[in-house]
N, C-alpha and C positions, 0 to 999 in steps of 0.2 A: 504494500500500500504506500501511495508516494504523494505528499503534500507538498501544493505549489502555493505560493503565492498569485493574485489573480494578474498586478501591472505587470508582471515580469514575461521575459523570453528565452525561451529551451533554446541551449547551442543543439546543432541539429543531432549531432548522434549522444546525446546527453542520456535519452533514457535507454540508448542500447547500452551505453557503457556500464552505468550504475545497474542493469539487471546482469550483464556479464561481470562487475563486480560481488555481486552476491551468491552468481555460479560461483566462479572460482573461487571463494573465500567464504564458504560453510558455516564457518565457527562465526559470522556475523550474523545479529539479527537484528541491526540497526544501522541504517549510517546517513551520510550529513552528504551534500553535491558541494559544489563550491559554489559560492555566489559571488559573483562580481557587479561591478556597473556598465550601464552600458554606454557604450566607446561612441555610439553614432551621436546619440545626446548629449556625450560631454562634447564632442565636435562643433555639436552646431548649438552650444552656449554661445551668447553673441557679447556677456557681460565679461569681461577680461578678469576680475577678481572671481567670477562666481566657475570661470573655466578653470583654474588655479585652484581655486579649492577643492573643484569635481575631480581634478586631475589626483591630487592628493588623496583624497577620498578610492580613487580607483586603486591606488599604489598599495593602500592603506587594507584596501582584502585582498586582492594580489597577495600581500604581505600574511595574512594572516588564514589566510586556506592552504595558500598554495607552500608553506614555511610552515606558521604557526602548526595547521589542525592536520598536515601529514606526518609531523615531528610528534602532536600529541595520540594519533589514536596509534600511531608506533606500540604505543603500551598501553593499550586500552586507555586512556587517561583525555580523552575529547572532553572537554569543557559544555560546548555547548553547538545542540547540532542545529543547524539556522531554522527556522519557523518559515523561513520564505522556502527553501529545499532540502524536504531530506524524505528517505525511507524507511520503510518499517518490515520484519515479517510481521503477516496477519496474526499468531499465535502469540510473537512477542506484543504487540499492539494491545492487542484485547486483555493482556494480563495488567497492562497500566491503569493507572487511574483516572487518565488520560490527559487532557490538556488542561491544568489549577488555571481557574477562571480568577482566584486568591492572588495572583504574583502579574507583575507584568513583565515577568523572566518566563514564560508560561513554555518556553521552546529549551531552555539548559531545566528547569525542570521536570520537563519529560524525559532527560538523558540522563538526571541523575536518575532517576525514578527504573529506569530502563539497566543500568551498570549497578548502581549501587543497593537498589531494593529487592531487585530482580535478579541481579551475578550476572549479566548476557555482558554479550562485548556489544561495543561501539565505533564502526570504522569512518573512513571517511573517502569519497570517491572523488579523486584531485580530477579527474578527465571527464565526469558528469558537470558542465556549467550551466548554467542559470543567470540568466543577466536582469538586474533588479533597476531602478531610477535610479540617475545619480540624486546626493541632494541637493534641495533648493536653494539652500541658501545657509548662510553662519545661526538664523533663528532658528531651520530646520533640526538642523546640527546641534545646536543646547538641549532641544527638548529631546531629540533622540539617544545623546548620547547619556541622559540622567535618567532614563528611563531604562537603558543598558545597564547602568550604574545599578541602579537601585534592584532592576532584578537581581544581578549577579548576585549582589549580598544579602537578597531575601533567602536564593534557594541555599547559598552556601551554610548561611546559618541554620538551617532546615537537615543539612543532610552533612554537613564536615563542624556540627558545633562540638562535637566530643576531641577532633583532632587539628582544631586552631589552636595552634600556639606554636612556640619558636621551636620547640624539640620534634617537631615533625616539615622545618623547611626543606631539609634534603632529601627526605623519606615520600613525600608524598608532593608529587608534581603541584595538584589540585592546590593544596597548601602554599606551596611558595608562590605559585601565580598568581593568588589571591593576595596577599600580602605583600607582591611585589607590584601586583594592581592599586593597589587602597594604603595598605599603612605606612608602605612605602613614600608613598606618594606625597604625606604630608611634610617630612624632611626636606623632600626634593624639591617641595615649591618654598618653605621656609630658607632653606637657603639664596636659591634666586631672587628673594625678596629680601632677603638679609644682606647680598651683599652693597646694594643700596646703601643701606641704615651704615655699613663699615667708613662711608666719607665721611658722616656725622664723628666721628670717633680720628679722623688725623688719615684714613688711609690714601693714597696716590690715585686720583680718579681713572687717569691713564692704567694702572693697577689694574683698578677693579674692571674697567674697559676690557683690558687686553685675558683677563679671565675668564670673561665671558665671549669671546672672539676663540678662544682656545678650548671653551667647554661645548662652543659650536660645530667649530672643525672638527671635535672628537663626534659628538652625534651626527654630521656628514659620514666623516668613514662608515660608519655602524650603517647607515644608510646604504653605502655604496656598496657594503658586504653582502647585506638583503638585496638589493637589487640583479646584484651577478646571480645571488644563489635562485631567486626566482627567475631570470632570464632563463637559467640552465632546464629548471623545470617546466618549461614552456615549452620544450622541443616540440610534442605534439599538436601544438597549437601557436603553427606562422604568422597567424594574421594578429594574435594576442602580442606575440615577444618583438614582431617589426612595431606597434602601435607604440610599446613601453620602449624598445629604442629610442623612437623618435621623442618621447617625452622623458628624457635621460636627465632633465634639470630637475627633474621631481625629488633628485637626491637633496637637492639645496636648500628644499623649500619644505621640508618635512619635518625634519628636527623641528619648526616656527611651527605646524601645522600639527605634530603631537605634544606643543606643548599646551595652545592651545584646548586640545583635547582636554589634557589631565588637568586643565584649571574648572575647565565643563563641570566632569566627574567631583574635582574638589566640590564644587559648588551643589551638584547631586548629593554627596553626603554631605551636606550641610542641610541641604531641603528634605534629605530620609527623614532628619530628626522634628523638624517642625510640618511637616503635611505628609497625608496618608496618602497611601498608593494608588494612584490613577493614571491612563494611558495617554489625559489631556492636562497636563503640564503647562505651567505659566512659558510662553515664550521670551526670547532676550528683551525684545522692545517693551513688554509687558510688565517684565521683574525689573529693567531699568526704570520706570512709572513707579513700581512702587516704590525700587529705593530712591529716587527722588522726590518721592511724597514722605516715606521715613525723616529722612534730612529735615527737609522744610516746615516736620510737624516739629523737630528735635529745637530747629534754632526758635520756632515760635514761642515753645516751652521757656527756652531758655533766656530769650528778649522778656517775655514775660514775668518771668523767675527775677530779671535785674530791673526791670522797672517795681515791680514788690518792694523790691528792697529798699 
C-alpha cells in the first residue's frame, strides 16, 4: 500500500523501482521514496531571492534522502519516513495504529510505531522519486519548518523518553540526532550571538569579523563534501546530477540558509512551550505583529509607570 501526497509528481519509473525494492529486500515491510522538489518550478521562479531559497530548499532533500535517510535505514534507524511518499506491507499497515491524528509529526510516528512497537524494519528507496512544490516563500518556510520541529519532539518523547540522555549518544543513532537537532542547537546559536556581546568586553572587531569568515569557510567545505557525495549518488538519475551541477553555488549559500533554518526551529521550541499543537501556525508577518504589539504595549506600560511617578 503506497501513500502519495495529492500536489506532487511520480518520477516515471518510481513505483516500479520501490515495488522491485520490496522484491528484492524481504526483510522490509516499510519504506520511505525520496522526495525532492520540483526542478521545473524552481526554474521558472521569476523572484531572484525566492529562486535562491527554492534552490537551497532542493539541495536541502537532495541532502537528506539521498545522504541523510540511505546512511540511516543502513541500520534500520530511519527517523522519519515522509507522509508525502512512502510504503507499506498490507499486514504491517493494519497492525499500526495508524496515522495519531494527536501529533502533527503524524508521518515519523507511524515509523516509530512501525520499528519500534512492532520490531519490523524500515528501509528507504533512494531511486523511487516523488517531486513535491518547492516552497513559497521565507513565511512558508517558519510555519513549516516549526511544525517539523514540534512533531519530531512530540513522537521522540512518546517512544525514546526512557533513553534520552547523554549515556546513550553513541549507542543509539535516534538519540544523538535528536540532541544534535534541539539541545545542541541552543549552544550553537548562543555563541553566534555571543560573539557580538565579546566587543562590549575590549575584543578586536576585525577578530570577531574574521571568526566568523573562518566558521563560514568551514561550513562551505562541509557543504562541498555533501555535495560531491550526492552528485556520486545520482548516477542513475542525468537529468537530476546535470541540474545540481549547474547550481554548484548552492555550496555558498547554504551554511546562511541552515542557519536560518535552526533559528526557525529555535523559535518552534520556544512556541512548543506556550501554544498547543496545531497544523495552522502563526506565520512570520503575523508573529512579527504581535511582537511588535508586545513592545509597544511594554513601552506604554512603562511611559505610564514614569508618568505615576
Amino acid at each position: 500500500m503506497i501513500n502519495l501526497d495529492t500536489d506532487g509528481i511520480l518520477q516515471p519509473d518510481a513505483l516500479r523501482n520501490l515495488v522491485l525494492y520490496f522484491e528484492n529486500n524481504p526483510d522490509i515491510d516499510a519504506a520511505a521514496g525520496a522526495v525532492l522538489t520540483n526542478k521545473k518550478m524552481i526554474q521558472a521562479t521569476k523572484r531572484w531571492s525566492t529562486r535562491v531559497l527554492r534552490v537551497n530548499e532542493y539541495f536541502e532533500y537532495l541532502q537528506a534522502c539521498m545522504f541523510g535517510r540511505s546512511m540511516e535505514s543502513a541500520k534500520n534507524q530511519l527517523f522519519t519516513m515522509s507522509g508525502a511518499f512512502s510504503a507499506f506491507k498490507r499486514e504491517t499497515l493494519v497492525s499500526t495504529y495508524m496515522y495519531n491524528v494527536d501529533t502533527v509529526g503524524e508521518d515519523t510516528d507511524m515509523t516509530f510505531q512501525i520499528r519500534e512497537r512492532l520490531g519490523k524494519k524500515v528501509g528507504f528507496c533512494y531511486n523511487a522519486i516523488f517531486y513535491v512544490e518547492p516552497i513559497g516563500g521565507v513565511s512558508e518556510l517558519y510555519t513549516q519548518r516549526q511544525r517539523w520541529q514540534r512533531g519530531q519532539v512530540d513522537v521522540s518523547s512518546d517512544f525514546l523518553a526512557e533513553d534520552m540522555h547523554i549515556g546513550n549518544f553513541f549507542k543509539n543513532f535516534m538519540v544523538s540526532r535528536l540532541m544534535v537537532d534541539h539541545t545542541f542547537l541552543f549552544p550553537r546559536l548562543i555563541w553566534t550571538i555571543g560573539l557580538f556581546v565579546l566587543v562590549f568586553y575590549g575584543y578586536s572587531a576585525v577578530l570577531i569579523l574574521a571568526s566568523f569568515v573562518l566558521m563560514y569557510l568551514l561550513y562551505v567545505l562541509f557543504s562541498i563534501l555533501i555535495y560531491w557525495q550526492v552528485t556520486r549518488m545520482l548516477i542513475d538519475f542525468k537529468q537530476e546530477k546535470k541540474y545540481l551541477k549547474r547550481k554548484w553555488w548552492v555550496v555558498l549559500t547554504l551554511p546562511l540558509y541552515n542557519m536560518i533554518v535552526s533559528i526557525i526551529r529555535f523559535i518552534g521550541i520556544i512556541n512548543m512551550i506556550t501554544n498547543s499543537a496545531t497544523w495552522r501556525t502563526n506565520n512570520f508577518t503575523n508573529e512579527l505583529k504581535v511582537i511588535k504589539q508586545i513592545i509597544l504595549d511594554d513601552l506604554s506600560r512603562f511611559k505610564k509607570g514614569k508618568t505615576d511617578d
